[in-house]
N, C-alpha and C positions, 0 to 999 in steps of 0.2 A: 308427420306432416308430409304433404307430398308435395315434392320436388317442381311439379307441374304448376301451383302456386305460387313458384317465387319469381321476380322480376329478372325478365332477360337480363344476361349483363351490357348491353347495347343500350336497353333504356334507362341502366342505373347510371353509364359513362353520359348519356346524354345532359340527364339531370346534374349529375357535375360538374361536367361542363358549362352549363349556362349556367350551376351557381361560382366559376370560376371568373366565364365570362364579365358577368355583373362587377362583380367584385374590381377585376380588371379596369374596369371601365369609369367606378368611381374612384381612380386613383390615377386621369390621366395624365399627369407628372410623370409615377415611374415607366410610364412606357413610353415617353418623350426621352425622360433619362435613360431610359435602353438601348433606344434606338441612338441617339446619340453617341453613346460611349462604342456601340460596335461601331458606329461610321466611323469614330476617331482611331478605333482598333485597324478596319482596313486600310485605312488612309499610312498611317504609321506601317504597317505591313509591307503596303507597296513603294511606298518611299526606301524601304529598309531592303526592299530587295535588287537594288540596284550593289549591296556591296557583298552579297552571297552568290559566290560561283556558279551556274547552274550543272558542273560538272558533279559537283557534290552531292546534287538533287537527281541524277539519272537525266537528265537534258531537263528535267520539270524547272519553270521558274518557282523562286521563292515565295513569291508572293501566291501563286497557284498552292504550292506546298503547306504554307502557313494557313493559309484562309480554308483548306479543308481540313485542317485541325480544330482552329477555332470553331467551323461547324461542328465537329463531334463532338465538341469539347462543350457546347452549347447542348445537346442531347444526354452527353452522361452527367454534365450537372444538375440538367431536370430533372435524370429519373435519381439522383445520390440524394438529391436537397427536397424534391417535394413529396415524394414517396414517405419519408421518416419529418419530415417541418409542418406536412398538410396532414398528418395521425399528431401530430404535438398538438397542434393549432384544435383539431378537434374534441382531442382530450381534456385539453384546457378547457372547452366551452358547455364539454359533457353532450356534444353533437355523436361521438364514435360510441359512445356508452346507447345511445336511443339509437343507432343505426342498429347495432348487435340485436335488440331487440324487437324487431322486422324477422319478416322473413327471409330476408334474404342474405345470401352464405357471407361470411365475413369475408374470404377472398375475394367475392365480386367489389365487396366493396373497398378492398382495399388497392384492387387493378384496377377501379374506375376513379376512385380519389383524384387521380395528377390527371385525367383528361385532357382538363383546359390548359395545363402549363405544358404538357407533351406534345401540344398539339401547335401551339404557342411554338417553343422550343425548336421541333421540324421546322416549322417556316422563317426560324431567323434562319438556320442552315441551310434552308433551300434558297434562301436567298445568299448566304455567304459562297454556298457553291457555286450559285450561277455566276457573282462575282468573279470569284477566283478561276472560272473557267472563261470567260468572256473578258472580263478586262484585263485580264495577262496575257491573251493571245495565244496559249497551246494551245496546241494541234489535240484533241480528241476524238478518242476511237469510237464511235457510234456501236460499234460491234461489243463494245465495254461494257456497255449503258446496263443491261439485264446482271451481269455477272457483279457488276458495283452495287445493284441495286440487292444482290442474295449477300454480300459481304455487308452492306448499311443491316438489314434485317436480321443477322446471325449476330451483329453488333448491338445492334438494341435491345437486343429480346435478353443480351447479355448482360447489359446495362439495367432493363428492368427487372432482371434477378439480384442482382449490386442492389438497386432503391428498395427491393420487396427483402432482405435479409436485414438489411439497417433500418426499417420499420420497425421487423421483426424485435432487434434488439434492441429499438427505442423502445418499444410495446412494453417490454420486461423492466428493463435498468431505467425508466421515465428519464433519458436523459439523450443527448444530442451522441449518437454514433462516432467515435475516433475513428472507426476503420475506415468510414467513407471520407472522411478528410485525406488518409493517408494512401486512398485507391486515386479520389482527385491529384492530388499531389506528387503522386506517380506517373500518373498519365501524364499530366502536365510536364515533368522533367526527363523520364525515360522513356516512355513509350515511342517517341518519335512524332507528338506531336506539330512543334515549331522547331525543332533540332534533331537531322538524322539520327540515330541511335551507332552507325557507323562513327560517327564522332564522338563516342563516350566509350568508355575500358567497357571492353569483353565483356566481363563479369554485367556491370550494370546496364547492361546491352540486352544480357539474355535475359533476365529480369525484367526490364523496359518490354520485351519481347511477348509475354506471360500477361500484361495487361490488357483487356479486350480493347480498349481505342487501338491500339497496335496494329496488330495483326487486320481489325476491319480497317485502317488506313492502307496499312500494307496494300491489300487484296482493293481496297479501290482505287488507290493510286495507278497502283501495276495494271487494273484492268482498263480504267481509262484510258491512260499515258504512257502507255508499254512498259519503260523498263524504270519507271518514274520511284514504283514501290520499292523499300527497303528488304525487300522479300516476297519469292518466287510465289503466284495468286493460290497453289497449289498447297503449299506450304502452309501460307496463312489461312487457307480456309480448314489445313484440318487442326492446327491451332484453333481456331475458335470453335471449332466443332467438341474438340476436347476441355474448352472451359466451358461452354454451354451444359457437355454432357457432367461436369462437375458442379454446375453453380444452380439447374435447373434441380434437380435430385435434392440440395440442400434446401431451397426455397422449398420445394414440396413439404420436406417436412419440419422445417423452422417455424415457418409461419402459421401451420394450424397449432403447434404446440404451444405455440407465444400465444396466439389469440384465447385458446384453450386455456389456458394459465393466470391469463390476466380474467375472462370469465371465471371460474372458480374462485380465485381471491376474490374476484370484486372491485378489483383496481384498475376496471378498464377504464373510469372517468375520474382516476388520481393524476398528478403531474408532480 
């Protein structure tokens, strides 16, 4: 078949998108309850940062510190949870069994699956950001703005290698991914999301260090807010340089073998 036939990947993300959108949309409760719970997240944050040092933060307030965690933290859950929950959801309906049978390559359609929740996703963060940069009152470096913006990108693209491997592994095992709970999990306590990584033993420091929320905080703090990051912008960029050059390599060839596998058994529309 030729190649020239099959649907850009641009019109397949479209199409998912508006069928996320819909979906979205008949269920306006949970996105009442979303927004809600993060207001109640910031609110608690900045109250809470009245009894954290800003010495400890690199002159960063806490609240600034906090709330650009909870944004990333808002992005590596979308790409952890709907990457491997939106291939469950379709499995179950036997929608991923009739896509495979298109034209078009299984990886398109497995990088356009989360669309509407990725996209979703960015704009609670864009809003937590603007948050935590405007109602806490640091000083930001405008000169930042570009180099933050290649540390968010090195960060994602890192995150959607995390969502596209635990598809992967949901594809084969028909079952909910452990590793992505224990990659959340980490991030959450070591990486230096809401807690310097300075304030936890060595050992689980450099570990916390190794998570890609990490190091993209690191490099946006620092480039922001000068000496705000837990680590030199220099440092952390080639840190995630070097988990990208690990996690992109394995995605390459996880996920045609998984799709691959589950086409010849026949169990691409089992659960």
């Amino acid at each position: 078949m030729s190649s020239a036939r099959t649907t850009p990947l641009l019109q397949v993300a479209r199409a998912f998108w508006s069928m996320g959108r819909q979906e979205a949309l008949s269920y306006p409760f949970a996105i009442v309850n979303r927004a809600v719970n993060l207001m109640a997240a910031v609110f608690l944050l900045f109250f809470a940062s009245d009894l954290v040092p800003t010495t400890s933060l690199g002159g960063m307030s806490f609240a600034s510190f906090a709330l650009f965690g909870l944004a990333a933290l808002q992005l590596l859950g979308a790409c952890l949870a709907v990457f491997p929950g939106q291939l469950r959801q379709m499995q179950v309906t036997g929608q991923f069994e009739a896509c495979l049978m298109t034209l078009t390559p299984p990886w398109k359609l497995l990088l356009a699956m989360p669309s509407y929740a990725l996209s979703a996703a960015s704009l609670r963060a864009l809003v937590l950001l603007i948050l935590g940069t405007v109602m806490a009152g640091d000083a930001l470096d405008p000169a930042g703005i570009l180099p933050a913006l290649a540390f968010l990108g090195l960060g994602v693209a890192c995150f959607v290698c995390l969502g596209l491997l635990s598809a992967s592994i949901t594809l084969v095992i028909k079952r909910g991914d452990p590793i992505a709970r224990l990659v959340q999990l980490g991030s959450l306590l070591l990486a230096g999301t809401f807690v310097p990584r300075d304030a936890l033993p060595p050992l689980l420091a450099e570990i916390g260090a190794w998570f890609p929320i990490g190091p993209m905080l690191d490099g946006m703090r620092a480039s922001l807010f000068g000496s705000a990051g837990q680590e030199e912008p220099l440092s952390a960029l080639l840190r995630l340089a070097v988990l990208l050059g690990i996690l992109l390599p394995l995605t390459i060839v996880a996920l045609p073998r998984a799709v691959d596998r589950v086409q010849r058994d026949g169990s691409a529309g089992q659960f």
